[in-house]
N, C-alpha and C positions, 0 to 999 in steps of 0.2 A: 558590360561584364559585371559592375555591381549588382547590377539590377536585378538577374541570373542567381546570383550566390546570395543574394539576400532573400530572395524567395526562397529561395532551397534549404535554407538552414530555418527560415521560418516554418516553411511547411513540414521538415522534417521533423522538429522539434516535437509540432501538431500527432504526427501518428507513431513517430518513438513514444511515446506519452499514451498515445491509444491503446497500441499493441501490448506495451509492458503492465497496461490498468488489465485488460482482457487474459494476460498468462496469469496474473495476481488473480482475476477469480477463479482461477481454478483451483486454489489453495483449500477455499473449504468444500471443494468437491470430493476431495482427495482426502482430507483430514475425516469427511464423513465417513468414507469407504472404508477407511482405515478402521473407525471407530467399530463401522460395522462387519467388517470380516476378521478382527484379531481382538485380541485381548488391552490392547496397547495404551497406556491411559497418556492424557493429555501430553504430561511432562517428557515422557520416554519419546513420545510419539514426536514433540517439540525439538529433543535431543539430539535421537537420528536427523531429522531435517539440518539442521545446523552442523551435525558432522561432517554428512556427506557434504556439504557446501564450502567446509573448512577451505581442501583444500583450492579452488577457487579463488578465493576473498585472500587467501596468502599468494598465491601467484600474483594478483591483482597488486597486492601491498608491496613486492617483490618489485612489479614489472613499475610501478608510479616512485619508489623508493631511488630507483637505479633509471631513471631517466636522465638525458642531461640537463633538460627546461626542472627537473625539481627544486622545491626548494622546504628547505626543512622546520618543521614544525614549532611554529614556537610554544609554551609553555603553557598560555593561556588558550592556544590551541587544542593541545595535547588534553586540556581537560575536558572542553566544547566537544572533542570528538568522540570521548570515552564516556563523555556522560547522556552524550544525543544516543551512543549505542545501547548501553545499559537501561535508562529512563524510557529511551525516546522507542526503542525497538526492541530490546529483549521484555520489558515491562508489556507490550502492545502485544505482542506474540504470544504471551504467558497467556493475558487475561484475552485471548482471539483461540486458541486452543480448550481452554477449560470452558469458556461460554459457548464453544463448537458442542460439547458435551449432551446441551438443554436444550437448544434450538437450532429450526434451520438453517441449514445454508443462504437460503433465501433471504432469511429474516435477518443471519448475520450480515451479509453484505449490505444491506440496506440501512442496519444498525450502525455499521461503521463508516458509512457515508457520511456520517453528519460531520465528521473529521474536513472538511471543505470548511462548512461556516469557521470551526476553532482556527485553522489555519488562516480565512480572510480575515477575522475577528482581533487575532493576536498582531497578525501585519500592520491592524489599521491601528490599533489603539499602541501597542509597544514599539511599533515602529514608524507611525502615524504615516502610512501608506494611502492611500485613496483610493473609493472603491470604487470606479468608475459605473458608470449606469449599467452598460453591459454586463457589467458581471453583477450586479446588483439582479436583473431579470432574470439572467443565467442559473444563478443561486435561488431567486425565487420560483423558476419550475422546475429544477434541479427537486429541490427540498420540499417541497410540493407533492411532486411525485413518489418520494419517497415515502411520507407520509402519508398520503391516499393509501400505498401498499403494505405499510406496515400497521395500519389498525384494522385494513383488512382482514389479516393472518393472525391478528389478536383475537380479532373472533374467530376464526378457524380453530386457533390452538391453545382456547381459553382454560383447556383441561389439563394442561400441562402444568404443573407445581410448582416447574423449574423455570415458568417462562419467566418470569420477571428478573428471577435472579442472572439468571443467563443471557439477557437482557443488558443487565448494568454492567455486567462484565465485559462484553462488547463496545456498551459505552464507554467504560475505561481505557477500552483498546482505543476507542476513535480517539480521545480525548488524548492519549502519550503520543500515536500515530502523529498527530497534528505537531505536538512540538518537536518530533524528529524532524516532518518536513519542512515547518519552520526554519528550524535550527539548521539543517542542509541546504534549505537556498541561502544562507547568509555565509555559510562554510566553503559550498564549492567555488565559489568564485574565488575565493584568496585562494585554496589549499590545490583545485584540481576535481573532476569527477571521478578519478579512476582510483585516484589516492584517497579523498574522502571517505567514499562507500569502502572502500575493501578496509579498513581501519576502524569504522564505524560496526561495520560487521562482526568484524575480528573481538574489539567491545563486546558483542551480544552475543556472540558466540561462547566466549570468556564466563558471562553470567549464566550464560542456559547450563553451561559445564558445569559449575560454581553450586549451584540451585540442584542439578542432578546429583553429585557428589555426595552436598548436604544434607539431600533426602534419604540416604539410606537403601534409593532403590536400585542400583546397581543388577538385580538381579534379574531384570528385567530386560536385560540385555542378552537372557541366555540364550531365547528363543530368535535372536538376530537376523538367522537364515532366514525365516519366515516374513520378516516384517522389512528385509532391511529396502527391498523394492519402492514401497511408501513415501522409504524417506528416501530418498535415490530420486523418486520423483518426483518429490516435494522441495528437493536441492535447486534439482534443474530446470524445474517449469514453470515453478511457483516461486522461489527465491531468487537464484540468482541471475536467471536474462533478466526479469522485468527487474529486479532491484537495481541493476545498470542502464536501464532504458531507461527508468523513472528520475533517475541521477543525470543522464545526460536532458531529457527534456526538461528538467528543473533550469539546467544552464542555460538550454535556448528559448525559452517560453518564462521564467518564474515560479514560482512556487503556487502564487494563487491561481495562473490556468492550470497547469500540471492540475490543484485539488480537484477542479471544476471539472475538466476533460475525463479524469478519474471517475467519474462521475456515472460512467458506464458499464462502469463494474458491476454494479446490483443487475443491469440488466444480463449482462453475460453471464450472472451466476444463476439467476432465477432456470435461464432456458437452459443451462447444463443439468440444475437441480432437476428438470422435470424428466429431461430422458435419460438422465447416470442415475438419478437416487429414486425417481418417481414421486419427487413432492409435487403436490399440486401446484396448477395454475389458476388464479380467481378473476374475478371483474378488476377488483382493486388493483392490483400486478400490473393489469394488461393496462389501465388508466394512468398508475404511476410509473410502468414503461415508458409512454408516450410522452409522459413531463420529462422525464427523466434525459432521454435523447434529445426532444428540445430544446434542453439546456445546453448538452452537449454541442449539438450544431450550432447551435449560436456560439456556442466560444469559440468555435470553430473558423468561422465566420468574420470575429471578432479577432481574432488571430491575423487573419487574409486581412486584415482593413487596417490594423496595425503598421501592415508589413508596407502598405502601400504608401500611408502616411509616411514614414520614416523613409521610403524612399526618398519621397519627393524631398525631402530637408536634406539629403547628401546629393542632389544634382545641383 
């Protein structure tokens, strides 16, 4: 009977963590379309998304709040969680929208990948975790491939003015993205996934509001009917299943497979980008595809052999 329910919550963990990386890219599918069929600039475009999601993340906060297993926030908490939301997520979204603006889709996802090494990086050194060989190759064709494919697409789209800067704003994304997920595997285990993320949200939600207010553009909201679809399905497809999925495979798997697994992201964005937006497909892509999944199934892999080991130590 252990042996059943330990595999199961192993292997589930595995493709909650897949699925939820695969709805995430569709984030800059949807943010391009947006870009390109309305008027809608980053921020508004940011805005909508986190409304429609509002309510959601309060049900969420509602439903984890009023449970009877809860148990209530302490202080030092209360900051961990509002400032992982703010820093960790509304920071990563801001500069993951405006650097949507300059460049691919393609190029963003595979930009924002590199948010694996910061999160194995920060484990190892700040909380001197160990990075097992596994995920040491995992990472090395993971990140490999990504790079194969992203200096590909530099010479593709070397004429772009904007590429570099829209570039480092994607880096900045990876770079905040990282200490959110960080900062959330160390969080759900005390606090809960369901409490967590919807609080955490609630956080980023709070600052996108904050940031729109402050900007002055309000008025941008006139044309709502038009747009408001975008963020509707930017709420539902791209935020809020995978930001729960991503939350619960953190509890059963960790934070460093969670990044690694993620890792398939770039590939599911590139093959949307080619038949939704019609960005090209090049040598480099299709070469750093194939690192790319590599990596993947080997965590994969390394998952199942995990699960085996740890059996054996509870009979």
């Amino acid at each position: 009977m252990t042996k059943t329910v330990h595999n199961t919550f192993t292997i589930a963990g595995f493709f909650v963590t897949f699925i939820g990386a695969i709805l995430f890219s569709t984030k800059a599918i949807i943010v391009k379309l947006a870009f390109a069929n309305t008027a809608l600039d980053a921020l508004t475009l940011l805005t909508l998304r986190m409304l429609f999601s509002l309510p959601f993340y309060l049900a969420a906060a509602w439903i984890g709040s009023s449970n009877k297993s809860n148990v209530k926030f302490t202080k030092a908490q209360w900051v961990n969680i509002i400032s992982l939301g703010l820093f960790g997520y509304y920071l990563s979204s801001l500069f993951d929208f405006v650097g949507l603006q300059y460049i691919s889709a393609g190029l963003e996802r595979l930009i924002l990948f590199l948010y694996p090494t910061f999160v194995v990086l920060i484990n190892a050194f700040l909380f001197k975790e160990k990075i097992s060989r596994i995920q040491q190759l995992a990472l090395l064709l993971t990140y490999a491939g990504i790079a194969i494919a992203y200096w590909g697409e530099l010479d593709i789209d070397s004429s772009n003015k904007n590429f570099f800067w829209g570039s480092f704003l994607i880096f900045l994304c990876a770079v905040t993205y990282a200490s959110y997920i960080v900062g959330s595997g160390r969080m759900i285990p005390k606090v809960g996934v369901t409490k967590f993320t919807a609080y955490a949200m609630l956080s980023s939600t709070a600052g996108v509001f904050i940031h729109f207010l402050l900007s002055g553009n309000s008025k941008s909201l006139d044309h709502i009917g038009t747009y408001w679809l975008y963020g509707l399905v930017l709420a539902i497809i791209a935020t809020v299943i995978p930001t729960f999925l991503i939350s619960i495979g953190m509890k059963r798997i960790g934070s460093n497979n969670v990044a690694i697994i993620s890792g398939i992201g770039p590939v599911s964005t590139i093959v949307q980008a080619y038949f939704i937006l019609g960005e090209k497909i090049f040598p480099a892509q299709i070469a750093g595809t194939i690192l790319v999944v590599a990596g993947v199934l080997l965590i994969g892999w390394k998952t199942a052999g995990q699960d085996t080991k740890n059996l054996e130590q509870t009979r």
